[in-house]
N, C-alpha and C positions, 0 to 999 in steps of 0.2 A: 528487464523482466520478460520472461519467455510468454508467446503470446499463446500457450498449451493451457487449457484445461489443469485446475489447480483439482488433483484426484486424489491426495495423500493426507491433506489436513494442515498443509504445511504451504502457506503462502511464502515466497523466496524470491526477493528481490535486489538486485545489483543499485548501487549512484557511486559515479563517480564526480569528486568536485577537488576544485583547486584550495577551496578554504574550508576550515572546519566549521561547523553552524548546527544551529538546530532546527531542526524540523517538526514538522505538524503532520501526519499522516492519520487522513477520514474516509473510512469507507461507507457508503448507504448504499441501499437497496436499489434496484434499478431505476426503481420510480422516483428517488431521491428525497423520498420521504422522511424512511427509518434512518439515521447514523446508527450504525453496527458496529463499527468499531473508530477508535479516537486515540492515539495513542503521540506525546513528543518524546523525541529523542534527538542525540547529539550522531554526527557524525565528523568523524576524520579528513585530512585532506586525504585523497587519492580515492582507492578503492574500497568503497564498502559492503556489506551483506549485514541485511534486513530478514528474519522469518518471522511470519504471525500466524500464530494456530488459528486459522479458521475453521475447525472441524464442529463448533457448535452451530455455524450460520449453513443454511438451510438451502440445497442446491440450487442454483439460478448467477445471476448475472449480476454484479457491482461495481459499483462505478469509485475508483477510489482515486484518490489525491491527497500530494503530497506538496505544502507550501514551505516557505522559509520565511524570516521574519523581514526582508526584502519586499516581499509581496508576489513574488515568483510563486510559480504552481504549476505543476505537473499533472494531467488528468489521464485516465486510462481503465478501461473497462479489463474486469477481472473476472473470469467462469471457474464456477463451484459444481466440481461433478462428485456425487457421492460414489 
């Protein structure tokens, strides 16, 4: 995931993995309050592409993560510029 300013509406993110699995992807607010968005899905072995409309969450800063059913987790901050 590019570490750019998401300015389009269109979050767009790469995993590449050796097995196929599902995944948990949470984004919350900065303060880790609100969850904003909650979505599972499958991916493939190899290379994959992820997009999520963010254009209704409201500019600022999210902290998002992505786990597998392993217990594994990915965390990474995510900027919403209108």
């Amino acid at each position: 995931m590019s570490d750019e300013p998401v300015d389009n509406g269109m979050f767009i993110f790469g995993i590449h993995t050796e097995d196929a699995k599902q995944l948990t992807l949470e984004m919350h607010d900065e303060e880790g309050f609100s969850l904003v968005a909650n979505n599972v899905f499958e991916i493939n072995q190899g290379q994959n592409y992820k997009a999520i409309n963010v254009s209704s969450l409201n500019q600022g800063t999210y902290n998002f993560r992505i786990k597998d059913d392993a217990g594994r987790e990915l965390n990474r901050q995510v900027n919403i510029v209108e």
